[in-house]
C-alpha positions as a printed NumPy array, in Angstrom:
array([[ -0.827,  22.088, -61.008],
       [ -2.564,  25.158, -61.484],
       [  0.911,  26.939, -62.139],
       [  0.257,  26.121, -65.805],
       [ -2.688,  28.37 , -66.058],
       [ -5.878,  26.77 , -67.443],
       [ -4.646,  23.987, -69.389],
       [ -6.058,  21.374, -66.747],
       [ -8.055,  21.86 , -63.099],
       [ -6.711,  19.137, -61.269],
       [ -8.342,  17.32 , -58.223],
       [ -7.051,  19.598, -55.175],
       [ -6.497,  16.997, -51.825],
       [ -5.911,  18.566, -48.878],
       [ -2.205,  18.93 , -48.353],
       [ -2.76 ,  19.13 , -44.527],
       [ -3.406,  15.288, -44.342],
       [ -1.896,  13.65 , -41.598],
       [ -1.62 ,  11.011, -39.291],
       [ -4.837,  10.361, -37.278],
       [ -5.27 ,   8.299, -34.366],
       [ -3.328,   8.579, -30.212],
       [ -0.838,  10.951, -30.745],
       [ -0.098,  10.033, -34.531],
       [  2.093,  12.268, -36.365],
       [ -0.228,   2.376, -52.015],
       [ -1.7  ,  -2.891, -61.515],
       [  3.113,  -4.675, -57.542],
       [  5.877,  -7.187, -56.142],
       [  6.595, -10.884, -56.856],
       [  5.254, -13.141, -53.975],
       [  4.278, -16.446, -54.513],
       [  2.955, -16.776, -51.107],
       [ -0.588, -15.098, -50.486],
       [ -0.906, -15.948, -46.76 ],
       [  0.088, -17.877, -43.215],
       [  3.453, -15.614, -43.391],
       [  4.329, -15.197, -39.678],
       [  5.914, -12.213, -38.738],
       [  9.048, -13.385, -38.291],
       [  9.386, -15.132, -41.604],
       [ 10.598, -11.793, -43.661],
       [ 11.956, -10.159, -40.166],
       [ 14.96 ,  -8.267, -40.485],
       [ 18.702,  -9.39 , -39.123],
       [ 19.558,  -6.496, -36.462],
       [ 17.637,  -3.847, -35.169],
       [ 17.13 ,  -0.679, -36.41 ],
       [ 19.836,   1.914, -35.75 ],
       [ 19.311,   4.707, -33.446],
       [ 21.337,   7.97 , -32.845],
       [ 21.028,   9.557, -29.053],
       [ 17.326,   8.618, -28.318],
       [ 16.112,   9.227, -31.417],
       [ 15.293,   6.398, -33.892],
       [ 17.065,   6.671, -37.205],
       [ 15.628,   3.891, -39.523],
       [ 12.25 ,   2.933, -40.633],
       [ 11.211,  -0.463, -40.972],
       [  7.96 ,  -0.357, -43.332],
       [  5.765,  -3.375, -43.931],
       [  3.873,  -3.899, -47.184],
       [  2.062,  -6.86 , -48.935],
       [  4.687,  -8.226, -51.871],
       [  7.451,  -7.474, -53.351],
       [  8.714,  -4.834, -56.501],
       [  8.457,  -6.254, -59.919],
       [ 11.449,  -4.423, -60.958],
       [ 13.472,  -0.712, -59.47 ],
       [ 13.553,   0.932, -62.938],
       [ 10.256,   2.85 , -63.012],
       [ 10.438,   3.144, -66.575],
       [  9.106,  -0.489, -67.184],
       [  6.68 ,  -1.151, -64.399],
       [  3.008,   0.097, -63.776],
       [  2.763,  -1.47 , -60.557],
       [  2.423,   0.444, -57.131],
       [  4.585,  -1.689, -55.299],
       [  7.957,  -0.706, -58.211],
       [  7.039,   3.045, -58.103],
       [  7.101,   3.731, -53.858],
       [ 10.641,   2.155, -54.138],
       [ 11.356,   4.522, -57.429],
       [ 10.023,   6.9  , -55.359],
       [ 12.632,   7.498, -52.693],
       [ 15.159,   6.734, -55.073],
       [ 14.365,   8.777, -58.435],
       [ 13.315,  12.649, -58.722],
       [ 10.695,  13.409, -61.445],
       [ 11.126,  17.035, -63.092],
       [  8.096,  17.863, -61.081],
       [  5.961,  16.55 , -58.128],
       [  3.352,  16.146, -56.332],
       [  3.033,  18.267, -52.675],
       [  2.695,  15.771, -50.182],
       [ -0.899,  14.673, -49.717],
       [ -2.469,  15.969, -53.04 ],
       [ -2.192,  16.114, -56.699],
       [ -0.691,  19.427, -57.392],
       [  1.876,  19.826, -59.25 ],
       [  5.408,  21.863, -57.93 ],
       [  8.907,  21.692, -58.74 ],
       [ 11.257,  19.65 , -58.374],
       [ 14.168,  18.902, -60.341],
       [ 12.477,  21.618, -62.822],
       [ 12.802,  25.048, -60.687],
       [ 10.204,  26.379, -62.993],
       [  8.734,  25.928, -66.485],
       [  7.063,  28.116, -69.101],
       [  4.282,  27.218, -71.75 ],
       [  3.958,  28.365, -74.8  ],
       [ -0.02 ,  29.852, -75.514],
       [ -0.658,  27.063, -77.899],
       [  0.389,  24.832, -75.446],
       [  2.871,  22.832, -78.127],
       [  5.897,  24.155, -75.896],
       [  7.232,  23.65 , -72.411],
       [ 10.486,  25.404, -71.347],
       [ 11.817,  24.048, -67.987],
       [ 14.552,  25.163, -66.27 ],
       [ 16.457,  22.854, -64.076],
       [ 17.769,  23.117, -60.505],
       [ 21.597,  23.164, -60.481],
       [ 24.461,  21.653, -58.627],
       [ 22.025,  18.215, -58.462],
       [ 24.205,  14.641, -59.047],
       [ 22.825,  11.198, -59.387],
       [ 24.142,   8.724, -56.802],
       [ 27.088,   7.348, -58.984],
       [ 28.411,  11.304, -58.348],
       [ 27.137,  12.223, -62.281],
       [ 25.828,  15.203, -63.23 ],
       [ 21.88 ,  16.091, -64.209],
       [ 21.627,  17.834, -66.837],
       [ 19.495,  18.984, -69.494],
       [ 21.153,  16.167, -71.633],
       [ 20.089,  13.324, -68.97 ],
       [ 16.498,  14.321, -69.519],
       [ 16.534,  13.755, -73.091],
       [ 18.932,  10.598, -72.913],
       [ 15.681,   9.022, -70.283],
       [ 13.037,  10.275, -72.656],
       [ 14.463,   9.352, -75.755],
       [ 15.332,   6.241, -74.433],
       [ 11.378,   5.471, -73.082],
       [ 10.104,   7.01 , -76.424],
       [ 12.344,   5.474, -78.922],
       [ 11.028,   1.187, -79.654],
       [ 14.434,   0.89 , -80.946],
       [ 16.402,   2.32 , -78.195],
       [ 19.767,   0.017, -77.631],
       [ 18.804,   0.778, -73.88 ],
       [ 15.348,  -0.911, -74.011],
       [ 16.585,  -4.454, -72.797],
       [ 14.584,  -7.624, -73.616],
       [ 11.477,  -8.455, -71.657],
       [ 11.122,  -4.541, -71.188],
       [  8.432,  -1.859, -72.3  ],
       [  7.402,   1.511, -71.635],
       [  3.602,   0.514, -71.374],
       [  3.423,   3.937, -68.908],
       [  5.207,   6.396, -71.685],
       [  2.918,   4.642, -74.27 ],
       [ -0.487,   5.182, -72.137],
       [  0.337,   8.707, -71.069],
       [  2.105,  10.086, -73.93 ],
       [  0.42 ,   8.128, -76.993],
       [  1.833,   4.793, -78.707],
       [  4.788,   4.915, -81.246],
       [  3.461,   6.805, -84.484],
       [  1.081,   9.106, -82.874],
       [  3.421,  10.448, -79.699],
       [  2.257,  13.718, -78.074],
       [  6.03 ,  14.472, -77.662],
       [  7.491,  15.654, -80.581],
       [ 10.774,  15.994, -79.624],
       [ 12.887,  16.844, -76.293],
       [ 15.587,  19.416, -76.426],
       [ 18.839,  20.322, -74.457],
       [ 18.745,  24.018, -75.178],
       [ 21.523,  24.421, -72.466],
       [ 22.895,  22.695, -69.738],
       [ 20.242,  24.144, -67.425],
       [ 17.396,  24.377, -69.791],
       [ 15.103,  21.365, -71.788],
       [ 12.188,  22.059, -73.987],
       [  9.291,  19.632, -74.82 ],
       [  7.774,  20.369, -77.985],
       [  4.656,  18.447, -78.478],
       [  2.817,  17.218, -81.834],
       [ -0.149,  18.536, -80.179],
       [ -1.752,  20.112, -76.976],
       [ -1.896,  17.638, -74.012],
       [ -4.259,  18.516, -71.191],
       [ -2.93 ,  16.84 , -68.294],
       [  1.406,  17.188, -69.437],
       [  2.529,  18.42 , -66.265],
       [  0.597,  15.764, -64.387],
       [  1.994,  13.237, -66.365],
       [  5.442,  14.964, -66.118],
       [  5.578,  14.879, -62.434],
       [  4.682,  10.836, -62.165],
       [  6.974,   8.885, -60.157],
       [  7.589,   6.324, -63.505],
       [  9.258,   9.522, -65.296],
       [ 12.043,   9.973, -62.715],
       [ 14.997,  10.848, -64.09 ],
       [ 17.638,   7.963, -64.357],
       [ 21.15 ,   8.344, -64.321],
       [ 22.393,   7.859, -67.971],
       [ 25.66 ,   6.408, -67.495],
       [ 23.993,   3.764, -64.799],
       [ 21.991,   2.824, -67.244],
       [ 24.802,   2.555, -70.069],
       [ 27.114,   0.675, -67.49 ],
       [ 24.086,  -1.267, -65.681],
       [ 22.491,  -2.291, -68.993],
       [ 19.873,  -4.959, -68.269],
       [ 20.545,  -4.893, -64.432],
       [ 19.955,  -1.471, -64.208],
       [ 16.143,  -2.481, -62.905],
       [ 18.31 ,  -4.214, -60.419],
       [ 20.706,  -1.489, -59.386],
       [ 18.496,   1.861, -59.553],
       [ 20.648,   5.101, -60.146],
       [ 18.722,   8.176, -59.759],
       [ 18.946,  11.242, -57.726],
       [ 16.716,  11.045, -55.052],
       [ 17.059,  11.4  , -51.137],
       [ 17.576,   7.58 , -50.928],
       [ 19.973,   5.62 , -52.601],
       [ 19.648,   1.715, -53.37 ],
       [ 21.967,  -0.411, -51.067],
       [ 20.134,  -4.257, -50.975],
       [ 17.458,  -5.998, -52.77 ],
       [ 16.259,  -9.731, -51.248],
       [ 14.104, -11.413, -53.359],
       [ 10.685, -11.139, -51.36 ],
       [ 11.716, -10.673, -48.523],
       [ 13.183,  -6.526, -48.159],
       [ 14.525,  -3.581, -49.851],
       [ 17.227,  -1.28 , -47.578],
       [ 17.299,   2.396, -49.074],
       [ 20.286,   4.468, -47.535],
       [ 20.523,   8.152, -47.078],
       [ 21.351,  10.025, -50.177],
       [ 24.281,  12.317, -48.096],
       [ 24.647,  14.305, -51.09 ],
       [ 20.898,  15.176, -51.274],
       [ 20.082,  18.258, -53.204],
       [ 16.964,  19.368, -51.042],
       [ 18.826,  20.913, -47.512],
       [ 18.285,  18.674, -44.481],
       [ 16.702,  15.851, -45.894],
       [ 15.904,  12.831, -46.013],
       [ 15.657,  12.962, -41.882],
       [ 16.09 ,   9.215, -41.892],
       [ 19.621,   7.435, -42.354],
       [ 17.864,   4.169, -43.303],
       [ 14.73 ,   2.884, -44.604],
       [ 14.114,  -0.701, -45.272],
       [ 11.053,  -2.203, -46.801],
       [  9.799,  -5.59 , -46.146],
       [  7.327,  -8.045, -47.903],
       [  5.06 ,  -9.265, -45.388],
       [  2.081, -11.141, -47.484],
       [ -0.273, -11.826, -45.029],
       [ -2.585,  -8.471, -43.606],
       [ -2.633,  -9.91 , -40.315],
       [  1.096, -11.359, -40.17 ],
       [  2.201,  -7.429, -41.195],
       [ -0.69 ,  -6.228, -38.094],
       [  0.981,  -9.017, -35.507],
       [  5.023,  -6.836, -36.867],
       [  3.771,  -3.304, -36.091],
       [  2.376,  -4.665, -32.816],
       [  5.696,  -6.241, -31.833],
       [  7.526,  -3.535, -32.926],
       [  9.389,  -5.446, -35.698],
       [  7.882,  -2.596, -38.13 ],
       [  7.295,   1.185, -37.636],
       [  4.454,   1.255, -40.398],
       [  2.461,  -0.974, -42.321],
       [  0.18 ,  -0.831, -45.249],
       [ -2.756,  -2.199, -46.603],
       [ -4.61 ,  -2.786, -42.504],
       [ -7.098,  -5.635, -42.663],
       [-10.562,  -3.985, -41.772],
       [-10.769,  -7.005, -39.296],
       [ -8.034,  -5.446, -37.568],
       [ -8.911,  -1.981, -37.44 ],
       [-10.556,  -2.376, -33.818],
       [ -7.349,  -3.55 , -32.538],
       [ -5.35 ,  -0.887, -34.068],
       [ -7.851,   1.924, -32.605],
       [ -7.452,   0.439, -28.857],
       [ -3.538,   0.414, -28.994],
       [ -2.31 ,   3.731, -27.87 ],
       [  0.995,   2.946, -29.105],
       [ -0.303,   2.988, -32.834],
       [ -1.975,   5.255, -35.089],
       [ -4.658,   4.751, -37.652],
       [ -3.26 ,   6.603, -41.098],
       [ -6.036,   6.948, -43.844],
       [ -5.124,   7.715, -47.408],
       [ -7.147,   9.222, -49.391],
       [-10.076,   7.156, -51.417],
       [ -8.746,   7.641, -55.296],
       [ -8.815,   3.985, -56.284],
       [-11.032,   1.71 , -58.259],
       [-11.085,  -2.743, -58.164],
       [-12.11 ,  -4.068, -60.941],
       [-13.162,  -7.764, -62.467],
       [-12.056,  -6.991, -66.344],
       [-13.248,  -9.164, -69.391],
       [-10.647, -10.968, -71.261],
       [-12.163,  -9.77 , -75.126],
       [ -9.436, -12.374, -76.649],
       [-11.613, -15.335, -74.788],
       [-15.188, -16.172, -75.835],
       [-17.814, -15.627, -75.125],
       [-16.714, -12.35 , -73.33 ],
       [-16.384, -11.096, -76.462],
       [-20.34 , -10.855, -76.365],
       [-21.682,  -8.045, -74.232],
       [-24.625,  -9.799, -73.496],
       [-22.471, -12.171, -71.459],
       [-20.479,  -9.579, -69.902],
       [-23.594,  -7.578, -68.707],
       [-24.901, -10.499, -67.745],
       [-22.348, -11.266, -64.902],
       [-22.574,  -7.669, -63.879],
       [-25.97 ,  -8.341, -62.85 ],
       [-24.49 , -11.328, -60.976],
       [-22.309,  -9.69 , -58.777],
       [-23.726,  -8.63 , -54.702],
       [-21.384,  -5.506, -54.154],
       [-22.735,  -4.597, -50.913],
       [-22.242,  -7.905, -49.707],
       [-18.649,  -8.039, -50.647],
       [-18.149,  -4.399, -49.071],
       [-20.018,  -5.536, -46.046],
       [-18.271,  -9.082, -45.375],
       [-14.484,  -7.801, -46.549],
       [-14.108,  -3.865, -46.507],
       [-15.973,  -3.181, -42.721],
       [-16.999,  -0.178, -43.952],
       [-13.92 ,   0.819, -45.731],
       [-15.4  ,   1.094, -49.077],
       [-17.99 ,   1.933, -51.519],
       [-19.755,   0.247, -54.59 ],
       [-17.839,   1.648, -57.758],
       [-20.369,   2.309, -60.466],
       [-17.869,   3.723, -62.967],
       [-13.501,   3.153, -63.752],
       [-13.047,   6.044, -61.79 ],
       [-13.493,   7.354, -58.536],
       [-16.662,  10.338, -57.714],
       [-14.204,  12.199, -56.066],
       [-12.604,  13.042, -59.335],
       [-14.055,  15.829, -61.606],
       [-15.348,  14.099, -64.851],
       [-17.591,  11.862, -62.925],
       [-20.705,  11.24 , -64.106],
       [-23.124,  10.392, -61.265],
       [-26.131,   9.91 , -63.475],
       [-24.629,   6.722, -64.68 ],
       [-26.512,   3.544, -63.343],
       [-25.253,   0.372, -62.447],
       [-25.791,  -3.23 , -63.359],
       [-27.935,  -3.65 , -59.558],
       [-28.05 ,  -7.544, -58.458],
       [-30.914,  -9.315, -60.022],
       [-29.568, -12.812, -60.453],
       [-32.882, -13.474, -62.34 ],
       [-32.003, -10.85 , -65.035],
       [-28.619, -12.207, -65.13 ],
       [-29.597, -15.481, -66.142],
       [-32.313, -13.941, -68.785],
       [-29.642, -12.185, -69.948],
       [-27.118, -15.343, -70.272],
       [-30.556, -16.491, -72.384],
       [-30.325, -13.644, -74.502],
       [-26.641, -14.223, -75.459],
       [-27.543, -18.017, -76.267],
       [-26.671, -19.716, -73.135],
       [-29.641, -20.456, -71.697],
       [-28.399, -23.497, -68.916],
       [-25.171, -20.983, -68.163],
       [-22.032, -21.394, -70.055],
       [-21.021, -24.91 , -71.114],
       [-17.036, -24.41 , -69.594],
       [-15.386, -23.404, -66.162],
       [-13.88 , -19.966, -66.442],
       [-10.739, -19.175, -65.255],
       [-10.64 , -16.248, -63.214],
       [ -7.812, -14.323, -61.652],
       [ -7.819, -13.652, -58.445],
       [ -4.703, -11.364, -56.635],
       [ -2.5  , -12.911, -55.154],
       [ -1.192, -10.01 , -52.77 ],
       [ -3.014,  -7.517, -50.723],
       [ -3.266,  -4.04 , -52.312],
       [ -5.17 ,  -0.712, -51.151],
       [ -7.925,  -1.517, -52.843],
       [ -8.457,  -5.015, -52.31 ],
       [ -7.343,  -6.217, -48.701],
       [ -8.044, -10.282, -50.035],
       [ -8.48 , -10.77 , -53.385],
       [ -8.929, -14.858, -53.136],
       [-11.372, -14.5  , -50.656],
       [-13.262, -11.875, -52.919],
       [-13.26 , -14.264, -55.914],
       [-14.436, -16.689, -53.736],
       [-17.652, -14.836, -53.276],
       [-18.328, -14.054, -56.797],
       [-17.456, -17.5  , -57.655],
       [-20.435, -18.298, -55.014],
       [-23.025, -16.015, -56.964],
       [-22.22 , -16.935, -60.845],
       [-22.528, -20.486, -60.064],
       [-26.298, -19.42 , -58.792],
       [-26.245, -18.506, -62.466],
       [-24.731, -21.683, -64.127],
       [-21.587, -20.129, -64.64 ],
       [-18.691, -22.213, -62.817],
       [-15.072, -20.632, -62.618],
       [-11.391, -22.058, -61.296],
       [ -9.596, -19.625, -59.247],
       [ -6.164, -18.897, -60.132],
       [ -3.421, -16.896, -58.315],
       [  0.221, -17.572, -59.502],
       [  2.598, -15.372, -57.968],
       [  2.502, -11.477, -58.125],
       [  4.853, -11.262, -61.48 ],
       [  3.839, -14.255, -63.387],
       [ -0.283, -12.53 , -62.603],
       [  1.287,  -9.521, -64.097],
       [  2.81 , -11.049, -67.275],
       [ -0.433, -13.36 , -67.684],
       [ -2.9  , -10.337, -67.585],
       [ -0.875,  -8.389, -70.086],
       [ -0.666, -10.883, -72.499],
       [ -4.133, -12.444, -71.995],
       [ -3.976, -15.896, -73.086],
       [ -4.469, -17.843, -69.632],
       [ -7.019, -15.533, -67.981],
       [-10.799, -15.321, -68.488],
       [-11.559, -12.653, -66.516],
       [ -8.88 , -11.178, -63.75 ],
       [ -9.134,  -9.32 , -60.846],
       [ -7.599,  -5.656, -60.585],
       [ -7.327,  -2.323, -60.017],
       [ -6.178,   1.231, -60.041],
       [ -4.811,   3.964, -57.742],
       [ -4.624,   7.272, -59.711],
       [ -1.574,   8.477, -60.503],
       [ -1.898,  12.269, -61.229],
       [ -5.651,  14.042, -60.374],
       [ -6.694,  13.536, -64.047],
       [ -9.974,  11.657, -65.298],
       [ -7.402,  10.98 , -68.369],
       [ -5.06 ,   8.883, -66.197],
       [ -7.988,   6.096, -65.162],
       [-10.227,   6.003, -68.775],
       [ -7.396,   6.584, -71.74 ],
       [ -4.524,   4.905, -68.881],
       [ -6.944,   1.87 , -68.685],
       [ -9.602,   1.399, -71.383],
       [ -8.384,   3.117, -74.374],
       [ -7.276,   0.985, -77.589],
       [ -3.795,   2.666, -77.414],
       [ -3.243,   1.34 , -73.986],
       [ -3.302,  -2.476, -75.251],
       [ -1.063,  -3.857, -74.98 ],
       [  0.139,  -2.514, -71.492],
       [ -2.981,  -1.368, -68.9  ],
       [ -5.63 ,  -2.01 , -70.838],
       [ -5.413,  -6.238, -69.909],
       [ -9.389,  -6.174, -71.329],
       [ -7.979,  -5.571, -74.507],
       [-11.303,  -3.568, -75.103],
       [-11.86 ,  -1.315, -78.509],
       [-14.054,   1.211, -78.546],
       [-13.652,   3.557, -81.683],
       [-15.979,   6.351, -80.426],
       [-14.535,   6.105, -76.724],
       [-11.018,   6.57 , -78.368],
       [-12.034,   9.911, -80.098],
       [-13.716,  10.875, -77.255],
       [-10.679,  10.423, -74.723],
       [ -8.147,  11.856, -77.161],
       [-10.559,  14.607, -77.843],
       [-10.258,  15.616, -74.302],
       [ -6.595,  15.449, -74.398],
       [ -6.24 ,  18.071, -76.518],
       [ -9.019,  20.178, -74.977],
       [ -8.283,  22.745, -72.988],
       [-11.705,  23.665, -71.53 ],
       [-12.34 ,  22.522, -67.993],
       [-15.501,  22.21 , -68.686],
       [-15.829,  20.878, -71.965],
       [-12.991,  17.888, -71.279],
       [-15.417,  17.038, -67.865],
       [-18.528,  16.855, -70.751],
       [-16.396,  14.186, -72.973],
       [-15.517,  12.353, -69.583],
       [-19.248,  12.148, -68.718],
       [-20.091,  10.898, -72.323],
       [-17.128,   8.3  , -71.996],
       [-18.506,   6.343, -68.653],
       [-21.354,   5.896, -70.587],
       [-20.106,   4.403, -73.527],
       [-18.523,   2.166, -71.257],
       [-20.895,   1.479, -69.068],
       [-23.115,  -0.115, -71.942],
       [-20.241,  -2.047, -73.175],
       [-19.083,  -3.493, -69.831],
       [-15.526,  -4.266, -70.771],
       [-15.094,  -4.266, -66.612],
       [-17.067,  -4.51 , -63.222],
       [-16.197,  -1.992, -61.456],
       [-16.564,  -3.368, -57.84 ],
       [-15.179,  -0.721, -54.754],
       [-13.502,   2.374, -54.35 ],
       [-12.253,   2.341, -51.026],
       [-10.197,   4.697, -48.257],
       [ -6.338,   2.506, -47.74 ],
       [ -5.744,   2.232, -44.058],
       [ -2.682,   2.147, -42.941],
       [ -1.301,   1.753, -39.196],
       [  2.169,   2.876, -37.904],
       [  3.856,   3.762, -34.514],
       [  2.86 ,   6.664, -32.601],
       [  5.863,   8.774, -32.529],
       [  6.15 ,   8.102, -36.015],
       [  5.881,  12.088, -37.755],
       [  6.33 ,  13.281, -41.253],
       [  4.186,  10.634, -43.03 ],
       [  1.675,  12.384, -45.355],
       [ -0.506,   9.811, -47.092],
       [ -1.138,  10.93 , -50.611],
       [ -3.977,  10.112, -53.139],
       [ -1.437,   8.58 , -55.844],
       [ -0.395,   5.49 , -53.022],
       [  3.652,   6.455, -53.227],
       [  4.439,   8.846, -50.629],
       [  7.826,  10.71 , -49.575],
       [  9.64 ,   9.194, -46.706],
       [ 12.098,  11.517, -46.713],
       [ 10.396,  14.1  , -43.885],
       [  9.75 ,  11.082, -42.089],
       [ 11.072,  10.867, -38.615],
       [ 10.534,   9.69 , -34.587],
       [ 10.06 ,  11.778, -31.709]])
């Protein structure tokens, strides 16, 4: 990322992660079934292929199922690692960090008022249906994601990601998009944008084919088209995803693999009981319980991804009371963190304080937190006019599937539903099914207050407090539906600042505004564990939670 000079310093993670463990080398999918899975319920029909001695497909396990294949409309992780073997962003990520390098852009320029961005593309590359990329396919995607009228934005769709990282419709950042030549495509912005070649280089901007998408209309987030190193073969409905080699590749001599095939195994210790029977070559989302287990098998290795997450319990500001802050802060007060880190994470985690993780520059660490005082909670339940707790049961979203940052979210909610009873504050625990928990938080009319969170996408403070909490991101991430007039001018303030230091300053100012306001409660940052085979090589766990599996291969 630092290629573009000092518009943005961008959290450097080592790029030599790797495997670790004997002789080692992730708000998403739609499962309506949050548990007893046995291994063999999602396990595949034949074996994977081999070539000589050499195995030649991977099997991975994960906890639910894609949403949808078109990256465009999704924000969960579960989409974007699918989009992510199948779709090539102009830039990327190298493996295990957040820098930024090229990809389908060879190189780019910037202009020194930073309103212009000149890439040049890589040539000879084709999209899967044999197409060409071109300059003009990069303004047919980006038109098409920035345009609310677009004839290729099908019903039931939205951009909520274009929206929360390039502003909503009448106050874009992107001006317009450009075909200067076949080989060349300029960005010209409405103003400077700190973090543009970190929001480039997401996975949800890869580059679709645009005659998929004319032909494919609607089931284009069915049948993904891009030009990535594996192309889209077979899609069961919770149950697996096969990815075939992309022969025509335009990066020499990869992918390594000829297959990959990604299954939906709900249950943490159903996926656990696959890689130990070899019905999987890597899992993700280990149960801390199982982490023991893992570490004694000398067959598997222990894969940690780097802690750049945040769960979250958000406020519904649509329902009363959470509309008071009185209410909100006091819950906060009602809410053990340790003791959920302690009983669920095994040491896997730490309390979160603020939306965003202290390895990220921005953080402010003089920020204190609502500490457990279930006295001051109910004083503060007083305060707000509820002094006997609040008169109704609150609904309260728990997830349904397993994700990096929350290995159980049911039996989380369970706990806090333990400690705001103390408090006279009874809730009902939902969990419908991984879409339906999607579409519910996003419009906010059944939840009270839901259970989330957050893996960052791009080494920017930007992409967890504007991506999340800013008025422009409702509707879309922001499922609080919080409004904060001063936060917003702080956070687009630092958009447009080009100052290291003076963008971390409006960060630090930010946490505190919301902090005070408690729109969330931020509950654990934690470190993803993941387990896989030991001959399994080429697996670089990355910050952002999608990872390339096209270096991936067995000894």
């Amino acid at each position: 990322m630092n290629k573009w000079g000092n518009l943005a310093l961008v959290l450097m993670l080592g790029a030599g992660l790797a495997l670790s463990g004997c002789g080692g080398g992730n708000n998403t999918g739609n499962t309506g079934n949050t548990g007893g899975n046995t291994a063999a319920t999602n396990a595949p029909a034949s074996l994977p292929e081999t070539s000589g001695t050499s195995q030649d497909t991977l099997i991975l396990g994960r906890g639910g199922d894609s949403a949808s294949l078109d990256p465009a409309i999704v924000t969960d992780g579960e989409s974007l690692k699918i989009a992510h073997q199948v779709f090539d962003s102009l830039l990327e990520y190298k493996p295990g960090t957040s820098e930024v390098q090229a990809s389908l852009a060879d190189s780019w320029e910037v202009t020194p008022d930073g309103l212009s961005y000149t890439f040049k593309l890589h040539p000879g590359v084709k999209f899967h249906d044999g197409t060409d990329f071109n300059a003009e396919a990069v303004v047919f995607n980006f038109q098409r994601w920035s345009d609310p009228a677009s004839e290729y934005k099908f019903e039931g769709d939205s951009f909520d990601y274009y929206d929360s990282m390039f502003g909503p419709d009448g106050s874009r950042v992107i001006k317009e998009v450009k075909a200067v030549d076949e080989s060349t495509v300029q960005f010209v912005l409405n103003q400077p944008q700190a973090p543009f070649l970190q929001n480039i280089a997401m996975t949800t901007f890869g580059i679709a084919s645009p005659a998929a998408v004319k032909e494919k209309k609607e089931n284009f987030k069915n049948e993904p088209v891009g030009t990535g190193p594996f192309v889209f073969k077979e899609w069961k409905r919770n149950d697996s995803i096969t990815l075939d080699k992309n022969t025509a590749y335009w990066k020499e001599g990869l992918p390594k693999l000829n297959k990959v095939i990604v299954r939906s195994i709900p249950d943490n210790s159903a996926r656990f009981t696959a890689l130990q029977n070899g019905e999987i070559d890597l899992m993700e989302d280990l149960s801390p319980d199982d982490l023991s287990t893992l570490e004694s098998n000398s067959a598997l290795s222990k894969i940690e991804r780097p802690p750049f997450n945040v769960a979250y319990l958000g406020f519904n500001f649509k329902k009363k009371p959470f509309d008071n802050v009185k209410v909100r802060q006091a819950l906060s007060y009602a809410v053990n963190k340790q003791e959920i880190i302690d009983a669920f994470f095994a040491g896997q985690a730490q309390a979160a304080v603020n939306p965003m993780p202290p390895s990220l520059w921005g953080y402010n660490d003089s920020v204190k937190d609502y500490e457990y005082d279930l006295d001051k909670a109910k004083a503060m339940l007083a305060e707000a006019g509820y002094p006997d707790g609040l008169p109704d049961p609150v609904t309260l979203y728990a997830m349904p599937v397993s994700r990096p940052y929350m290995p159980d979210g049911k039996k989380v909610a369970e706990a806090i539903q333990a400690e705001w009873e103390k408090i006279g504050v009874k809730t009902v625990i939902e969990s419908p099914e991984w879409a339906t928990y999607l579409d519910d938080t996003k419009a906010g009319e059944k939840d009270d207050i839901f259970m989330l969170g957050w893996t960052g996408d791009n080494g920017d403070p930007d992409n967890f407090l504007y991506t999340l909490l800013d008025k422009d991101a409702i509707p879309g991430n922001n499922r609080a539906f919080y409004v904060n007039e001063e936060l917003h001018t702080l956070l687009t303030g630092a958009q447009k600042e080009t100052d290291q230091d003076k963008r971390s300053e409006l960060y630090k100012q930010a946490q505190e505004i919301i902090k005070a306001d408690a729109p969330w409660i931020p509950l654990v940052h934690t470190t993803p564990l993941l387990a896989g085979k030991a001959n399994l090589k080429g697996f670089v766990p990355g910050p952002t939670g999608t990872e390339y599996y096209s270096e991936i291969y067995f000894e």
